[in-house]
N, C-alpha and C positions, 0 to 999 in steps of 0.2 A: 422825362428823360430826354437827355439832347443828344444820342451818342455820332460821332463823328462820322460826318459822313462821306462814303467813299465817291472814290469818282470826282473832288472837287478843290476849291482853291478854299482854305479856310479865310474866313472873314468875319471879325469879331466887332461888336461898336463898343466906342469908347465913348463918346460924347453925343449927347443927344441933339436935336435938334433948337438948340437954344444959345443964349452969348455967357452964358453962366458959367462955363469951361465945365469938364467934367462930369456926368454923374454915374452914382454907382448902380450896378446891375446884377443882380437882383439889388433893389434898395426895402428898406422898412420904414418906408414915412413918419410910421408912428413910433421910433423907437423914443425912449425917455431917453433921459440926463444931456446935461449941459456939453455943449458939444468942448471937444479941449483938443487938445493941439496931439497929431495924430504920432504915432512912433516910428521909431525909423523902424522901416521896413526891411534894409540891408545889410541888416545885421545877421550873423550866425544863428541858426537855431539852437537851443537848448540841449544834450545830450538825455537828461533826464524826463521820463514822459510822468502820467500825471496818474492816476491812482488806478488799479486797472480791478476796483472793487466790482461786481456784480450790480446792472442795473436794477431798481427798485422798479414794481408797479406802479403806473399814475393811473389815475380815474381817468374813463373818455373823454372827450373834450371837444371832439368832432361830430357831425350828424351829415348822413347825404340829401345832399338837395336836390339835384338832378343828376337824369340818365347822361353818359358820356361814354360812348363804346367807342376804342380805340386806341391809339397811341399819341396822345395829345400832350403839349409841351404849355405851360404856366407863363404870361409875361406881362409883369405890372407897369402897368404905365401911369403916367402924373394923375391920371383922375379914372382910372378904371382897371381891370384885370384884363389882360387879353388872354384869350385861348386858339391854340395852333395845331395843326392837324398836321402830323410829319408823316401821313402816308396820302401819297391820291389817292383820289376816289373821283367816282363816276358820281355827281352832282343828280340829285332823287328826280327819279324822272325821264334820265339820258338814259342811252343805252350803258348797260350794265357790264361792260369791254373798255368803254370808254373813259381812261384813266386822266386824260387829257383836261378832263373837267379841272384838274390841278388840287392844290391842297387848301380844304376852307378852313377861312380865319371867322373865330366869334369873339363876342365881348361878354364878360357877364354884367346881367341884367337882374338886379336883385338876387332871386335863388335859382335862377334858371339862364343857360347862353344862349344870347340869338345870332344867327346865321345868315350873310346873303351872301347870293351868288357874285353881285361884283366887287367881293371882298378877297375872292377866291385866287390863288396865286394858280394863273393857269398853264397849264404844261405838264408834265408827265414825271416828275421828278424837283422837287424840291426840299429843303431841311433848312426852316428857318432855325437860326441862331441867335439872334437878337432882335428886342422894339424898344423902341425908348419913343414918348413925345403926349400927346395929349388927344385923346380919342373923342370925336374921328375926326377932326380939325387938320391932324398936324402929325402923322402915324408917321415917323420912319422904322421901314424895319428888314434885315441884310438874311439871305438867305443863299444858298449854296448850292448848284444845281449843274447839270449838265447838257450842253449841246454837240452833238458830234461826236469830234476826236479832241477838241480843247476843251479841257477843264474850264470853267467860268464860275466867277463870285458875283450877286445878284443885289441889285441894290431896290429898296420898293419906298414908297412913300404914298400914305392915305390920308388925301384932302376932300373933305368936306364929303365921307363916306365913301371916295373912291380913288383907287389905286390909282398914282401919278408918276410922275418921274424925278422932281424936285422937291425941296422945301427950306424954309429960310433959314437962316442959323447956322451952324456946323456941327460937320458931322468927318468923324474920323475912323478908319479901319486899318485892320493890318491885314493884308493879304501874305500867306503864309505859302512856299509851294508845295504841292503835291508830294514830290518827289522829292526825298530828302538826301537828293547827291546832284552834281554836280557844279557845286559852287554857292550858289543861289543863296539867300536869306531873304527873312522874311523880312519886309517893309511897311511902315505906316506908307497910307493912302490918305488924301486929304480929299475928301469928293465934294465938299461943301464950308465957305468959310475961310479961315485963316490957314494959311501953309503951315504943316508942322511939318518940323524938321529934324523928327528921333530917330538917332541909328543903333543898330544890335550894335551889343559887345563884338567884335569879329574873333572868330576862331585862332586858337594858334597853330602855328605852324607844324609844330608836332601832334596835332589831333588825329589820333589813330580812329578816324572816322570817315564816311564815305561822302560826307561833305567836302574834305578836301580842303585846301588852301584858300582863301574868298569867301567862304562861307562864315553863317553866325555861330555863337558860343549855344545860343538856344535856334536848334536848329529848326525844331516846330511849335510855334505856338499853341496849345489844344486847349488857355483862357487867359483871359485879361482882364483887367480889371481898374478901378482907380479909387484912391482917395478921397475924402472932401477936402483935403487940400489942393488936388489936382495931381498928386503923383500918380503915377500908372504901373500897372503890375503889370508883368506876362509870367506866364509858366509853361514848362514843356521839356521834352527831353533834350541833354544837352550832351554836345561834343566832347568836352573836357571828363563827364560824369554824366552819370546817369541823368539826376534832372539839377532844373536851377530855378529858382525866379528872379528876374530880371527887372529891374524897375530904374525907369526916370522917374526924377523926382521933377517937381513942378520948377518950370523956367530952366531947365535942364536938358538938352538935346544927347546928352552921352546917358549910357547906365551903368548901376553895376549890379554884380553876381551874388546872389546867396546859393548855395550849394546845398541840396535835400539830399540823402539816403536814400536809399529803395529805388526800387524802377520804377519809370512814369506807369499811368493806366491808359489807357485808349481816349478817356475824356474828365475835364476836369471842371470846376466852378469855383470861380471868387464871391465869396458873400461878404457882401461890408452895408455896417448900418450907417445913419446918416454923422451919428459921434465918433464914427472911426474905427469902430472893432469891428474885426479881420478876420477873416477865415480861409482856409482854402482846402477843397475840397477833390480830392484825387484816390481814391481807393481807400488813402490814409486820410490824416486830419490835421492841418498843422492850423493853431492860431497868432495873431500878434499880438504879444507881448512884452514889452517893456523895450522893443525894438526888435526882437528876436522872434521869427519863426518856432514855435515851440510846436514838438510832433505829441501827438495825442493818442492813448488809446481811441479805438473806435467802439462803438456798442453792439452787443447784442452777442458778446461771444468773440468779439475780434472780427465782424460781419467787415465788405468792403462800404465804405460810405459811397454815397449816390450821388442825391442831390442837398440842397439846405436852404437853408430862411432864418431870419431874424425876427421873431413875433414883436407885436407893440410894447411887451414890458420888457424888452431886449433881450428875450431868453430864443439861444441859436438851436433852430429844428435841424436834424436829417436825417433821412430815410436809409434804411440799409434795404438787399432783398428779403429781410423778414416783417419789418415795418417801420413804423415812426419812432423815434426818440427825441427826448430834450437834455440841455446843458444845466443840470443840477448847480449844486455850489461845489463840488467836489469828486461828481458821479455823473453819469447818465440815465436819467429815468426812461422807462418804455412808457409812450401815449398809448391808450388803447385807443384803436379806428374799432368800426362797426365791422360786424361780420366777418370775413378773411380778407379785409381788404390788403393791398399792398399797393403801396404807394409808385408810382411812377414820376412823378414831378410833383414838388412842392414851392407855395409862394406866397409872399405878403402883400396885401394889397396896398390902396392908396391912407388905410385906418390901421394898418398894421395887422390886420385879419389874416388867419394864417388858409389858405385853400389846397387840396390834394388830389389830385386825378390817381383813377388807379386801372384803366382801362376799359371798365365800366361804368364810375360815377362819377359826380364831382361832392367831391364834401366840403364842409364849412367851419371852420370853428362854431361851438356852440352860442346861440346869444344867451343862453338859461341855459340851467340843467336839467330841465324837463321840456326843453324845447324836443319836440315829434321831427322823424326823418320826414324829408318832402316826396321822398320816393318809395315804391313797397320795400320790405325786408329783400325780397326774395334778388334783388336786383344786384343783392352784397351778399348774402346767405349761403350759403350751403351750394355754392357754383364754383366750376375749376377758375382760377386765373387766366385770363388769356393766355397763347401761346407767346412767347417773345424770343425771337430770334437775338443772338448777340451781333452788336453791328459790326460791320466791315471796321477796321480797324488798320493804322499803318503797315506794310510787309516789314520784313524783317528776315535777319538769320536765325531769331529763333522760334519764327512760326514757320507750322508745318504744313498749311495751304498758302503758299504766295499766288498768289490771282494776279494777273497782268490786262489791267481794262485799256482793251485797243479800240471800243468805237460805241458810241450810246444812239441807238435806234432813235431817228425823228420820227415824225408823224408819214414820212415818204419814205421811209424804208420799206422796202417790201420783206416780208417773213422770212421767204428765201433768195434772201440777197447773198452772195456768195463772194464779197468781200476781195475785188481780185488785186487793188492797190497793197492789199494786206498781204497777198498771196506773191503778188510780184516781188515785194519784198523779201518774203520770206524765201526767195527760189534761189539754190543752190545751202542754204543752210540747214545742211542735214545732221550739224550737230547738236538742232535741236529735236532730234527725233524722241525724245520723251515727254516734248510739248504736246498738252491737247486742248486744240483749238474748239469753243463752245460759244452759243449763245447761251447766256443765261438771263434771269427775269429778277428782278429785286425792287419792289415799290411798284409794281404797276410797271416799271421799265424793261423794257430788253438791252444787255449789253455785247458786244461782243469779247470776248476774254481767253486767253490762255491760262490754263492750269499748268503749273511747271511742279518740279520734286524738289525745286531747292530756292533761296533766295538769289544766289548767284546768274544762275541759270534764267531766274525772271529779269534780273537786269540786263546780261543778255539779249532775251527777247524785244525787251524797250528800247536796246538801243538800235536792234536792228531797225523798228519798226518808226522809230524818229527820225533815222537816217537814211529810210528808204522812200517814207510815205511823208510830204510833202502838210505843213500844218499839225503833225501828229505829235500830240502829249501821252503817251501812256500813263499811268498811275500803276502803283505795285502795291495794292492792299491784303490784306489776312482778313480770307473771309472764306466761305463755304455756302455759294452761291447756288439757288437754282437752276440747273441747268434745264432748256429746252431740248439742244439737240448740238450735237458734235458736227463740225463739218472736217473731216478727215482731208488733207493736203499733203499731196507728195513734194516732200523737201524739196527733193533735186529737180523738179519741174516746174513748181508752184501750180500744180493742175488740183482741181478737185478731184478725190477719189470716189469713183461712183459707186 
């Protein structure tokens, strides 16, 4: 599960570390059939979805191999599986406080992942989002993180088993902003390689959106993706309507719009195999077909879809929160996984092997049908599911906790730091007296945040707080954060109240 994380600049990769243009991510190496000339992508969807029969039983098909406690994220690269840890953690050994250890990266190693420390993305907050390249030669991989009061998008690269700054090839992202008003669109970034030069659709003029005049038709990115022809997808909520997907096609610096139904979800996935079918993955289901986005029942009862995969005989997985399923000819069958598992990320390897984190193990496809688990029973058995939080997600008018992040704790902040740039600003604005001002803790991180009653009200506070405090990005996400401790400020003075 990658869900979006707050506090940050989204950045997504397109293209890997290589002169090949393009590849796709998640990919299925081993998918069959003759690759053929991919559909148009921007075309209308379908109005009619596809049979919404009751999924069938399948036999198991999975066995767990090793332990994996956690919330761990899937990402296959040209000759190996990586595995990513999206929460710090204190490195075995350190002090057990010390979140700072950052988040460790592993690779699998047959039926078991190995781990070191100087693979470890260090710092207090991170949320990898993409790897593309060849392990551990040649690792690029973009992660999303916070310093301070400015959002920042994180770029990594692992040479020759350790964390670097560069690498050869190109390599292209789109940094998205944070904050989905004042003008602003999202833009490709060219960090490595050849200049690209793709611009959003821009906004009309009568877009009754807080984007405003300047602004893109797809206002947030939340995935992207590409063809093996080289066209490129995005999705996300759009100005004009609810969502769109956007795509340049290949040798093409403009796009254009398809237009989806429904409301975006908080986080999305493009899955395409190496022949060119298409999927995308957003609460709903749409595939391509014959050039059209066609919307999908999803399985399991109408379940929201998660994540997905393309196995080596080309048949597309995805998980809902009840479990696995596959793309019958006409249906969705349910996989059965061992014990209660539930899936949190799924992925195909470099053979098209299909693998499943579910917060305690890692499972495998079966190599036999009487192949034996690597791990006890007890490990998948008859134990609650972890806890999971739902992640911080965009603010909005129609969530009912808008959180306003005004400052993310360094390693030099002290616990009771008392924030007085923040307060300076805030002095004489007493018509935000229903604002309450909080640290709270999310990942191992301390932020500092305002809780407001309304969306309005938190833009508001953002702009006071950009306009007062010198370098200052707020973010305005929908979340229900832990709080430490309120620091209570009298408007009209900007004093702390004792």
């Amino acid at each position: 599960m990658r869900p979006l994380a707050p506090l940050t600049v989204a950045s997504l990769l397109l293209a890997s570390c290589s002169t090949t243009g393009p590849s796709t991510e998640p990919t299925s190496p081993g998918a069959t059939g003759a690759t053929s000339a991919p559909p148009d992508p921007s075309a209308d969807p379908s109005a009619q979805p596809v049979s919404t029969s009751p999924p069938a039983k399948a036999a198991s098909s999975f066995v767990a191999v090793a332990k994996l406690e956690g919330v761990y994220s899937l990402f296959p690269l040209d000759n190996a599986l990586m595995v990513a840890d999206q929460e710090a953690k204190p490195w075995p050994g350190s002090s057990p406080d010390d979140y700072s250890q950052g988040n460790a990266i592993g690779v699998v190693e047959g039926d078991s992942v190995k781990f070191a420390k100087e693979w470890s993305l260090q710092g207090w907050f991170h949320n990898i989002v993409a790897a593309e390249g060849t392990w551990p030669d040649d690792v690029t991989l973009l992660a999303v993180g916070d310093t301070g009061r400015a959002p920042t998008a994180e770029s990594y690269t692992l040479k020759a088993g350790k964390l670097q700054a560069t690498c050869k090839g190109e390599l292209v992202a789109v940094d998205a902003p944070f904050m989905p008003f004042g003008g602003a669109a999202p833009k490709f970034t060219t960090l490595r390689g050849s200049k690209v030069t793709l611009k959003s659709s821009p906004a009309t003029k009568t877009c009754e959106n807080a984007m405003g005049e300047g602004g893109a038709s797809l206002k947030m990115p939340l995935a992207v993706g590409s063809l093996p022809d080289g066209t490129i997808l995005a999705y996300g909520p759009a100005c004009e309507g609810p969502r769109v997907i956007e795509v340049w096609k290949a040798g093409s610096s403009t796009s254009s719009l398809t237009k989806l139904e429904g409301e975006p979800s908080d986080a999305a996935q493009f899955v395409v195999s190496k022949s060119g079918d298409a999927w995308l993955i957003d609460g709903g289901i749409h595939h391509l077909e014959g050039g059209a986005w066609k919307p999908m029942t999803t399985p399991g009862g109408g379940e929201l879809a998660l994540r997905g995969a393309i196995a080596k005989d080309g048949t597309f997985h995805v998980t809902t929160a009840s479990g696995l399923y596959k793309r019958g000819t006409d249906r969705w069958e349910a996989v059965e996984l061992p014990g209660d598992t539930k899936p949190i990320d799924i992925a195909a390897d470099k053979d098209g092997v299909l693998w499943v984190v579910d917060g305690r193990v890692l499972l495998r496809q079966r190599k036999s049908a009487d192949e034996s688990p690597k791990v006890a029973d007890a490990a998948v058995v008859q134990q609650a599911p972890p806890k999971t939080k739902k992640p911080a997600s965009f603010g909005g008018p129609r969530c009912k906790d808008n959180v306003v992040i005004l400052y993310g704790f360094t390693k030099v902040t002290p616990d009771d730091y008392d924030f007085p740039l923040t307060r300076k600003a805030l002095k004489g604005h007493t018509e935000l007296k229903d604002v309450k001002f909080v640290v709270t803790k999310d990942y191992g991180k301390k932020f500092f945040a305002a809780k407001t009653p309304s969306f309005d009200v938190a833009k508001k506070v953002s702009k006071v707080i950009e306009d007062g405090v010198k370098g200052a990005k707020p973010a305005i996400v929908c979340a229900q954060p832990e709080v430490v401790r309120e620091l209570k400020i009298n408007l009209a003075t900007g004093d702390v109240v004792k």
